[in-house]
C-alpha positions as a Markdown table, in Angstrom:
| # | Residue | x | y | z |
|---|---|---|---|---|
| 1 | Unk | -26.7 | 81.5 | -68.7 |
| 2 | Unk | -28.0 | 79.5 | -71.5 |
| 3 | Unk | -30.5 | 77.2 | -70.1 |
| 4 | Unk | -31.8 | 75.2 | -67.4 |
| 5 | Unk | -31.8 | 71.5 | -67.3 |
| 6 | Unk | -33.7 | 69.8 | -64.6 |
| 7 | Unk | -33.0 | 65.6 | -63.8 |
| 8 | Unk | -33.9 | 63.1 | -61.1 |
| 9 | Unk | -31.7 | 60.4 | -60.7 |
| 10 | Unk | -33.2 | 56.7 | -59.6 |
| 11 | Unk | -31.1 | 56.5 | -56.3 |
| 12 | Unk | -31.5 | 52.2 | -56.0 |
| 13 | Unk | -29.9 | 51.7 | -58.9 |
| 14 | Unk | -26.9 | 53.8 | -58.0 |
| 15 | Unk | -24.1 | 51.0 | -58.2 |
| 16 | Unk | -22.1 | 51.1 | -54.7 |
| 17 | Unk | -18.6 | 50.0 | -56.1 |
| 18 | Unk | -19.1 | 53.5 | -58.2 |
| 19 | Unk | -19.0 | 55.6 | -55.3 |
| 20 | Unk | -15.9 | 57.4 | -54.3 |
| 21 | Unk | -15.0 | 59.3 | -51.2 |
| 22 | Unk | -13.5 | 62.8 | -51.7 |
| 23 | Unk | -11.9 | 65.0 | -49.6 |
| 24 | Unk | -15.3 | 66.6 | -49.0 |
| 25 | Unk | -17.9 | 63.8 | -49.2 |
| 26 | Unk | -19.0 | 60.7 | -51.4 |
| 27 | Unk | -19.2 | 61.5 | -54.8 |
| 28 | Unk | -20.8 | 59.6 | -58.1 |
| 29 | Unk | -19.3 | 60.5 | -61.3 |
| 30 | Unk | -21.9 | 60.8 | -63.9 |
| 31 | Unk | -22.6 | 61.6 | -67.6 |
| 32 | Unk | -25.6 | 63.4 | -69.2 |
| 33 | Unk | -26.4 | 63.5 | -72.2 |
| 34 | Unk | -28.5 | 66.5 | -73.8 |
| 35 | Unk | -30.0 | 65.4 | -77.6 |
| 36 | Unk | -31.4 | 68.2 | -80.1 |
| 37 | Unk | -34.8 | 67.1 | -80.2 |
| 38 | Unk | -36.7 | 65.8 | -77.0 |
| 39 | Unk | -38.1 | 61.7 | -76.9 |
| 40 | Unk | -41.8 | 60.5 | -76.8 |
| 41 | Unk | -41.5 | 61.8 | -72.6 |
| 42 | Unk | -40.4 | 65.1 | -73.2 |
| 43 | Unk | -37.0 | 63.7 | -72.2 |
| 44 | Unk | -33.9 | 65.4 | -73.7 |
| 45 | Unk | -31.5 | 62.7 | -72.8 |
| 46 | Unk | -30.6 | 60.3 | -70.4 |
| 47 | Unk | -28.5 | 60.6 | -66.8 |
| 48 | Unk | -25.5 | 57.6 | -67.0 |
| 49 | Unk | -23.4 | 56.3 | -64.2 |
| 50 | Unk | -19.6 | 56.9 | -65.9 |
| 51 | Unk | -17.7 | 54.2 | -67.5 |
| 52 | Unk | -13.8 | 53.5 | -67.4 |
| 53 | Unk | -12.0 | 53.0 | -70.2 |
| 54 | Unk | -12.3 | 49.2 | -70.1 |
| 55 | Unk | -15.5 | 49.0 | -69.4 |
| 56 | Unk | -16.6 | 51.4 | -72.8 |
| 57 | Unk | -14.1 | 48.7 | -74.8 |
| 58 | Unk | -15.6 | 45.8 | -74.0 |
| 59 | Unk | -19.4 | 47.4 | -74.2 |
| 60 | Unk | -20.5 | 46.5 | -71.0 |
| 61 | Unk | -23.8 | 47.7 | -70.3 |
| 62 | Unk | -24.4 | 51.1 | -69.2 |
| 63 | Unk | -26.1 | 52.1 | -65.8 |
| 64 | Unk | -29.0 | 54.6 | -66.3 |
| 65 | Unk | -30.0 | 56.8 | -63.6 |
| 66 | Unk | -32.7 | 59.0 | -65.3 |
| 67 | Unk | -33.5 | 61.5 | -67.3 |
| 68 | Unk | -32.9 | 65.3 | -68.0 |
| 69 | Unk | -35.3 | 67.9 | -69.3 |
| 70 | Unk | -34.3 | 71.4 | -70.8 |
| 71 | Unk | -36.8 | 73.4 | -69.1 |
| 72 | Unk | -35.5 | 76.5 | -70.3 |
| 73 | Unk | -32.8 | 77.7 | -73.0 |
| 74 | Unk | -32.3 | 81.1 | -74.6 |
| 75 | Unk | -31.5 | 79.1 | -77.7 |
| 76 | Unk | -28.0 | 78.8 | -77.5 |
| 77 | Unk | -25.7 | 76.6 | -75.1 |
| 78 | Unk | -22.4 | 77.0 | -74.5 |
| 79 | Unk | -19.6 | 75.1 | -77.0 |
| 80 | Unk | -18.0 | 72.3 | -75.9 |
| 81 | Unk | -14.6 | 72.7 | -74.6 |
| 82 | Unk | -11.9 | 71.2 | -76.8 |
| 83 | Unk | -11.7 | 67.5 | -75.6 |
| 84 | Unk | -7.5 | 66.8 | -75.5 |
| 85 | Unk | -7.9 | 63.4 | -74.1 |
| 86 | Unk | -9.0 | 61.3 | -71.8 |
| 87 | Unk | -7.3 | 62.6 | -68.1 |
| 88 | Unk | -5.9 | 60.0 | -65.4 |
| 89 | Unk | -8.7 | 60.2 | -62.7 |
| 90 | Unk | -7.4 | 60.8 | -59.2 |
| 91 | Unk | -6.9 | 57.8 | -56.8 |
| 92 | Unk | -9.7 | 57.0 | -54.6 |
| 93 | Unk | -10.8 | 54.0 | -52.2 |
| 94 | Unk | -14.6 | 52.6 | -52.9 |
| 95 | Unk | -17.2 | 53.5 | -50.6 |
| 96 | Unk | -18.3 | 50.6 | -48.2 |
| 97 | Unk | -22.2 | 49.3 | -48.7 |
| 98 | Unk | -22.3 | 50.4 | -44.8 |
| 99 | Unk | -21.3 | 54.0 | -45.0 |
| 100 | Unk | -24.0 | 55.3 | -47.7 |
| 101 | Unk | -27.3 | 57.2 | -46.3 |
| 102 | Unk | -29.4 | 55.2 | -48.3 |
């Protein structure tokens, strides 16, 4: 292992139109981001709610959860996998506002 990252996620401003139900329970996709050096909080980046395609194009505002911490690192993190493309992301039906826990 190369480090630990801890995060907490705001959970009210989860957008409910980005929820997706899985074969095994509702799921949120998400992004995080983990910068060199750590902001004025001790933050090392931010938690995002994923965009589509269209949405990054026409720069639509991005939905941040929270933030992540690297808590502890034995200097070296893994390299990133080659990135080949952007893949087609499965089919799945929207959550209704009435099935989430919260």
């Amino acid at each position: 292992m190369a480090g630990i990252i801890k995060g907490s996620i705001n959970l009210s401003m989860i957008p409910k139109d980005k929820i997706i139900q899985g074969k095994k329970g509702k799921y949120l996709p998400v992004s995080i981001t983990v910068n060199d050096e750590q902001d004025q909080f001790g933050n090392f980046g931010p938690i995002i709610v994923d965009q589509t395609k269209e949405e990054r194009e026409a720069k639509a505002e991005k939905t941040y959860l929270g933030n992540v911490r690297v808590v502890w690192s034995n200097g070296t993190f893994p390299d990133a996998p080659k990135f080949d493309g952007p893949k087609a992301a499965p089919a799945v039906a929207p959550v209704k506002d009435e099935d989430l826990p919260f």
